[in-house]
Every structure is written in C-alpha cells, then in structure tokens.
N, C-alpha and C positions, 0 to 999 in steps of 0.2 A: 752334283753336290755329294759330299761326301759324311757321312753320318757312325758317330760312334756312340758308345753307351756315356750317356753324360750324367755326372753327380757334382751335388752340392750349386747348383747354378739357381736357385730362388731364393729369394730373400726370407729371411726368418721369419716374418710377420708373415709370409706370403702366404697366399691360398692355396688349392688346389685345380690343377686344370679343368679344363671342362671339356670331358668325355663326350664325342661326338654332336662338337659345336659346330652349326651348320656354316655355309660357305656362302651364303647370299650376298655377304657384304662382298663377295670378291665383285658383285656386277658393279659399285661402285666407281673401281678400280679400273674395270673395262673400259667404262663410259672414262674416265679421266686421262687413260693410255689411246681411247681414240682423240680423244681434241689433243690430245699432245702429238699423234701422227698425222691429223688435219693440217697443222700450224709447223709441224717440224721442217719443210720445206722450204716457210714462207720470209726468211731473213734476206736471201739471195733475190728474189723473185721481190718480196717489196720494196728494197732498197734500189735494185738497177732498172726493174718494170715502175714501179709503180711513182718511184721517188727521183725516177732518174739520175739515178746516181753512179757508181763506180765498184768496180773489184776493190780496190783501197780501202773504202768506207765497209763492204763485208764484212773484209778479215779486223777492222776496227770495231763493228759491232756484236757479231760475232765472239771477239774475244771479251768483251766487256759482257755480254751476257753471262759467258763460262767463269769469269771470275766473279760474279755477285752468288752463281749457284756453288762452287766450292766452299766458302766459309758458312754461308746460311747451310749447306748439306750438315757441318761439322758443330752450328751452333743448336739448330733442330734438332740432330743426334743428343746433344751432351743435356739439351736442357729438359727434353723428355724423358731422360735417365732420370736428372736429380729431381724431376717434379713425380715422378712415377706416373705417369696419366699417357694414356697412347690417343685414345678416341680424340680429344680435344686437336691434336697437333693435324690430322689427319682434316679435320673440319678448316681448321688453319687453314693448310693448303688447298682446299678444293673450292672454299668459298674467297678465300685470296687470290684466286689463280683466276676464278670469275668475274672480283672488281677489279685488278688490275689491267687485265685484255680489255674492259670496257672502255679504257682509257684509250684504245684506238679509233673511237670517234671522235677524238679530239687532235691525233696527230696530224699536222700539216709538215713536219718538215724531218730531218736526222735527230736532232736534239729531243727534238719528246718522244720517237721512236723508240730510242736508245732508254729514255724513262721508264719507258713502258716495259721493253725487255727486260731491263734490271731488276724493275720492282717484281715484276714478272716469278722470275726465276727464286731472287729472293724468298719470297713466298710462297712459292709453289712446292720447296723442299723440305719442307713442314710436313708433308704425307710420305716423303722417301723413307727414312728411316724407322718409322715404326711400324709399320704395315708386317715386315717379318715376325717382328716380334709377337705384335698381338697374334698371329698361328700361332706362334710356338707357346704362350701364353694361353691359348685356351683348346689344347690339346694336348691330348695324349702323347708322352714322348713316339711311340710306337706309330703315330699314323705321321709325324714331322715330314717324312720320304715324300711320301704320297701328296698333302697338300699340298708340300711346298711345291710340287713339279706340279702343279694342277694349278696352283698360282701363278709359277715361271711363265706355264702356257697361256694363259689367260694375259696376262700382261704384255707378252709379244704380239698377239695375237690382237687384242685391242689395237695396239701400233699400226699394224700392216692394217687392220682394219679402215681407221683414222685413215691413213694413206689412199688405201682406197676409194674412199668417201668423198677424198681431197679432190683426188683427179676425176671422179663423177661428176664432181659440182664444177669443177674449173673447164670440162666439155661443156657441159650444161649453160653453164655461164659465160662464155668464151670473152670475155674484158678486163683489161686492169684494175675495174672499181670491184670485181670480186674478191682480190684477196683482203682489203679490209674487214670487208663481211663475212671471211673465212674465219677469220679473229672471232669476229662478234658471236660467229656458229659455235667456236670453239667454247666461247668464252661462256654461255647458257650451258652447253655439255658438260662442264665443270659444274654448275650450280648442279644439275640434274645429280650429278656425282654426288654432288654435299647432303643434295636431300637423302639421297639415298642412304649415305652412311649415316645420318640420323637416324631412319628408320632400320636399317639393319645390324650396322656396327655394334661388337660388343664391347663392352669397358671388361677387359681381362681382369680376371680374380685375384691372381697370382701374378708376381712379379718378376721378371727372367735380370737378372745382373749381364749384360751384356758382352762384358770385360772377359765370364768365365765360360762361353760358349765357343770355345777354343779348337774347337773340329769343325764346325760347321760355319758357310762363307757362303755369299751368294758372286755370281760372275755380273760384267759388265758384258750384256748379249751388244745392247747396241753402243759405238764409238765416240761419235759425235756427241761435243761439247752440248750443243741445244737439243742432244736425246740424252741428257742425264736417266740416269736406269730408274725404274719404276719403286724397285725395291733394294736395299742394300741391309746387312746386318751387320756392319763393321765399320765406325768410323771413328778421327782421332779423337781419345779422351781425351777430356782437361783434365792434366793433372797423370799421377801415375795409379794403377790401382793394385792391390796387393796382390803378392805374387810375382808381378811383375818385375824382369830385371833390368837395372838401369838406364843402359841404351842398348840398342840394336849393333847386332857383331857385323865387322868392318866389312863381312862379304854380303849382310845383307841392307846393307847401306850400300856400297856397289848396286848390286843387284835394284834397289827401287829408280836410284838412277840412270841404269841403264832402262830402263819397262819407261820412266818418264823421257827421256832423250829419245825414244822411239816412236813415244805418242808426239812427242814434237815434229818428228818429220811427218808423219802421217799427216796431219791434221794440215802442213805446207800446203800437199796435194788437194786432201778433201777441200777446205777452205772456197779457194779460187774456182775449183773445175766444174760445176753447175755456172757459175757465172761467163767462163770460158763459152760454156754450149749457147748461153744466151749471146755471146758476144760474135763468136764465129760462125755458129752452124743456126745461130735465131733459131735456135730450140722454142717451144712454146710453153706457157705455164704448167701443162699438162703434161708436155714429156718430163720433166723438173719433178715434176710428183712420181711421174713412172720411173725417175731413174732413183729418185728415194727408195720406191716400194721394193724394187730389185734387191737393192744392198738391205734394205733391214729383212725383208722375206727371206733370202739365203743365209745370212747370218741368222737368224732363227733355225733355219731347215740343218745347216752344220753343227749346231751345238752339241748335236748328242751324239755326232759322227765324231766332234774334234773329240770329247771322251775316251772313245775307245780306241782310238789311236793314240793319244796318252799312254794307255793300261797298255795298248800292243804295242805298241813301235817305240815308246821313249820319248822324254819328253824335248831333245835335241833336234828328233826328226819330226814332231810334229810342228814346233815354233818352224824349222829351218821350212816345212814343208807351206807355212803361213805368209813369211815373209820375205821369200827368194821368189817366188810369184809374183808379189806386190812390187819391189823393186823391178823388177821386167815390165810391168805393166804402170809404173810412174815412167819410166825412159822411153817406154814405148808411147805413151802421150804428148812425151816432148816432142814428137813430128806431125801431131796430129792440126797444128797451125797450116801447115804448107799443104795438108788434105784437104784445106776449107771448101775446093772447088767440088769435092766430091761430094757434097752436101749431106743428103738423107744416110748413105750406107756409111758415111763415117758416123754420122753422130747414132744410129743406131747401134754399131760396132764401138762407140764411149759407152752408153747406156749401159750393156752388156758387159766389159770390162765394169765399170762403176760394183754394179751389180756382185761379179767376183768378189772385187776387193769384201765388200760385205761377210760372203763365205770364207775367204780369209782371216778375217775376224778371231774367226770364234777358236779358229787353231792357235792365234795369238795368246787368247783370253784364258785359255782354260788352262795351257802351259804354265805362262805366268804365274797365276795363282797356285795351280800346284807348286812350281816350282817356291813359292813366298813358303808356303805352308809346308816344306820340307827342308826352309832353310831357319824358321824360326822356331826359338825354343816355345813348348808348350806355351806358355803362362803371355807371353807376349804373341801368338800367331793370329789373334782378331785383332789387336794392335796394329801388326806387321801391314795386317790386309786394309784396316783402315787408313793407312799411310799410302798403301798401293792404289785405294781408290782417289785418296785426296790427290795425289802429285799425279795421277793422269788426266786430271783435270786442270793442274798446274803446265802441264804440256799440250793440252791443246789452250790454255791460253795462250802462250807463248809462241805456237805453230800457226794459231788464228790468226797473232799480230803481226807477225812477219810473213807471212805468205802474198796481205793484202799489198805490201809495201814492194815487196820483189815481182810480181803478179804486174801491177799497176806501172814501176819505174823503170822494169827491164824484159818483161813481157813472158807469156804464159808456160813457152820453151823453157828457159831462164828458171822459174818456178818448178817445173814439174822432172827438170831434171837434176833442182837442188835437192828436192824430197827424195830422188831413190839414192843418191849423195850422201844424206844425212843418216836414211835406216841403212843402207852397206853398211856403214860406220858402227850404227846400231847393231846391226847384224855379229857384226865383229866382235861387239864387248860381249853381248849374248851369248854367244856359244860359247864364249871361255869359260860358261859356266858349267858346261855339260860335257864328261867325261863319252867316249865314243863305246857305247852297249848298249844293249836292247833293257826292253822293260823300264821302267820309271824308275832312275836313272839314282847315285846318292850324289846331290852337287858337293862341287868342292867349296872346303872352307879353309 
C-alpha cells in the first residue's frame, strides 16, 4: 500500500480520531475470513458431488453468485457514505451471512442453491466496504501503515485458516452429507463474527469522505469471484463528487478494459478446473480444499514479493513476469485429459500448478493498480480504482458464464486452451502500455 500525507479528507462536523484505538474488533474479521475460506471451495464440490450435477451448472452458478456481489459491493459502499454509520453495515453483513447459509437446510435441488448463493453474497458485502475506513477513522493518520498491514494479514490469514479447517473436517468426515454442514459450520462462525463486533466494534468519531483519499487503495490478494476481498476502500460513487473531472481519459478507459478482458480469461480456466479433477482424476473433497489452500496461501506469501519488484524491475516486467507463466500453464492443462491414466502424479502435479497460478496473482494485482493510479489524475484515482474493482468482477462473471458452457459442450482441452487464447490476446493489449525501462515505468497517454 502506498501512503502519502493527506489533507482536508473529514468532514467538517467531523470528530477527531482516536489515538491508539485498539484492534480487538479485527478477531471479528478473522472468524468471518475463516467461514468464507470454509465455504470458498464448496460451489464445485456441492453442485457435481453432492447435487450431481455438471461443469455447465458451475460456471452458471458461479457466475450468478459474482454478479449479485458486484452491485451489492457498490450499493453497501455508496449507502454507508451517505448514511455516515460504518458499525451497522458491518453487523449487516455478519448477521446476514449467518441467516442466509442457514438456508442450506432447506436446499434440495439447483434452484434454492442458487437462492442461497445470491442472497448470500448480496448480503454478506455489507462488511467489505467499511471495515477500511473505520481504521482509518479511528486512528491516527501516522499509524494508517502499520494497521492496515496488520489487518491485510489478519484477513488472508483467516482465509487459508478457513481452508485449513475445511480440509480437517472433510478428512474427519469423509462423505458427501458433510459439505452441507460445512455451510451450517460456516454459517454460526458468522454469527460468532457478529457477536463479536458488537461487543468490540467502534462507531468511529470522525468521518473520512471517501471520494478524497486519493493515494491510498487497498489490492484484490485473492481472484476468484466467490473470494470477493475481505476489505476494499474504493468503490464506484453514485453520482460525481467534487473535484472530480468528467470522465476518465481515453487511455484509462482502455487500460480498465484491458485488466477486465484478462479477468475474463482467467476465470475460463479457474472456473471448470476443480471440477475437471473431480471428473478425470476423482480427486476427493479434500484434495479440492488443498488445491484452494495452495493458490490463496501463495498468493498471500507473493504480495509483498510482487511490491518490490514493482519499485525494482518495472512495472512491464512484473505483469509480463505474472501472466506468461499462467498462459503456459493454461496450454500446458489442455493435455492433461489424455494424462488421466496416470492418475495420482498428474493431479498431484494440477494441485501444484493451481497453486502457482495463485502466486501469479499477486504480480498481476499489484501492477495493475499501480499502473490505474499512475494513469489517473489526482481527484479521480479512488474513482479510477473503484471502477477497477467493480469491472473485475464484471469479468469473472462473464468468464464464470462461458467456461461452463465451453467446458460442458466441447470438453476441458477445448476450455483451457481457450483461456491461455484469450490472456495472449490480453497480454498483448497490456504491454502497449508500458514503455521498455526499468523502474516504475511513466505509461503512455
């Protein structure tokens, strides 16, 4: 994260911060980031295990979760601006995330699954958006560095936690009637969440304007559409807010649709390729949580690696260093049909690749945003980044929907060698942006 000296960003009625406000409410958070790495697996695995059902129906619910949580992401943001109140939204989500999942003792079939996810998600993005703020609301600008990196970690860190838990119990429990109850587990660790932020959450003093924190950005650590990020501080306003100028210049309108046209191939691959393992190599419930835990663990562990190669190599070499890997390693799965006979060392050797792709991630992620917030003028660069979070969640709907259909009617080769297809292409509009020298780079405009 990057941190400058900020003025004039509270509101005029506003209070003052509150000099070494403790951090207890972060366990809140923890407990909420692990039932979200519990459950984060469980779309692939309850719909072809549990429900018998198809690669098709995935990538179909799948994408209908990711599109309920993009505009609740953006309605949660704008309406806890105009109501000024963070605590509440925050309760929202943690106690809405607990009656929703409850709703999985009642599912028998697609249809109320799909209920479930939607309302799910809807709901649950009530706690994204304000959680940055209230730190930055009830601290000191001087310590913003420090928590917020003690939050980052705390939050990934629940996830792989979650994960781990997942695949404890799915040993422990070795049956398909456990992942409903996985739900159910998750769905109490949400309430545990809620209580908690009752009794620890503060209602901030002071009120931060959103719109004017225009240096400061949080990153998207994990990809997947049904790991929406724990925390975000940039999402699109309604409306314009002062300062602001009109629209976004024509290179950084390029530039969002290129980062969206790239989540879209991505997400082809991820989509389908857990469901591939169950379908070719009868992967088990529990490798499915390990090959989760690989990719969001290493995408954690690169974050602060992708950084400094950023500030030392450019920002050309670290995207290119991100996503010419992952295109080799999409083509290289398109053969991995015709391996089925090698059973255990192939899909061991998936896991493993999966797991990369993960740590490529974060070379993506960190690029990107640099590069948004180098292409945008001041007054619009949390703008720019709230448009960069919304439309990557606009691409992996879109890469959800069509993967299951290409996956399903032309088979998983077909699939996996459309996604390294799509990011080449990706690839390609990308670097036009990046002049060839070292150091962080000035794009062209």
């Amino acid at each position: 994260m990057r941190w400058r000296e900020m003025e004039n960003i509270t509101k005029s009625d506003g209070g003052n911060a509150m000099p070494g406000a403790g951090s207890k409410w972060f366990a809140s958070y923890l407990l909420s980031n692990i039932a979200a790495g519990i459950i984060s697996p469980l779309i692939p695995l309850y719909i072809v295990i549990y429900l018998n059902s198809n690669v098709f129906y995935v990538g179909l619910v799948s994408s209908l979760a990711s599109a309920a949580a993009v505009p609740s992401l953006i309605f949660w943001g704008n309406l806890s601006d105009y109501a000024g109140r963070r605590k509440i939204f925050i309760l929202v989500g943690f106690f809405g995330s607990f009656l929703t999942l409850l709703q999985i003792m009642f599912v028998r079939d697609l249809s109320a699954y799909i209920l479930m996810l939607v309302s799910f998600q809807a709901i649950a993005m009530a706690a994204v958006p304000v959680s940055t703020l209230i730190i930055l609301e009830t601290r000191q600008e001087a310590e913003w560095p420090q928590v917020m990196s003690t939050f980052s970690l705390v939050s990934a860190a629940g996830t792989v936690t979650g994960l781990i838990a997942g695949s404890g119990i799915i040993v422990y429990w070795h049956s398909p009637s456990v992942l409903p109850a996985m739900y159910l587990i998750a769905s109490f660790i949400y309430l545990t969440a809620a209580i908690g932020a009752i009794a620890l959450l503060p209602e901030p003093g002071r009120k931060l304007i959103r719109a004017r924190l225009h240096n400061l950005f949080s990153y998207r650590i994990v990809e997947r559409g049904r790991h929406f990020p724990s925390y975000v501080l940039h999402v699109i306003p309604f409306g314009r807010n002062k300062g602001e100028t009109h629209a976004f210049s024509p290179t950084m309108r390029k530039y969002l649709f290129t980062t969206t046209f790239l989540m879209f191939g991505f997400q082809i691959f991820f989509v389908p390729f857990p469901v591939f393992l169950i379908d070719y190599f009868h992967a088990a419930e529990s490798q499915i949580f390990i090959l989760y835990l690989l990719n969001s663990a290493l995408s954690m562990v690169t974050f602060r690696i992708a950084g400094i190669l950023v500030r030392k190599g450019g920002i050309r070499k670290t995207i290119s260093f991100g996503i010419f890997p992952r295109i080799a390693i999409f083509s290289l799965a398109g053969i991995l049909p015709l391996l089925a006979a090698y059973g255990r060392v192939v899909l061991i050797t998936a896991i493993i690749m999966y797991g990369i792709l993960g740590a490529l991630w974060s070379l993506i992620s960190i690029s990107e945003v640099t590069s948004i917030t180098k292409l945008a003028v001041k007054a619009n660069r949390g703008k720019a980044i709230g448009y960069y979070n919304s439309l990557l969640g606009v691409g992996q709907i879109g890469g959800a929907s069509i993967s299951g259909v290409i996956a399903y009617d032309l088979g998983y080769t077909v699939d996996f060698v459309t996604a390294a297809a799509v990011v080449l292409i990706g690839a390609y509009m990308i670097l036009r942006f990046y002049p060839e020298n070292r150091g962080v780079p000035a794009l062209k405009t």
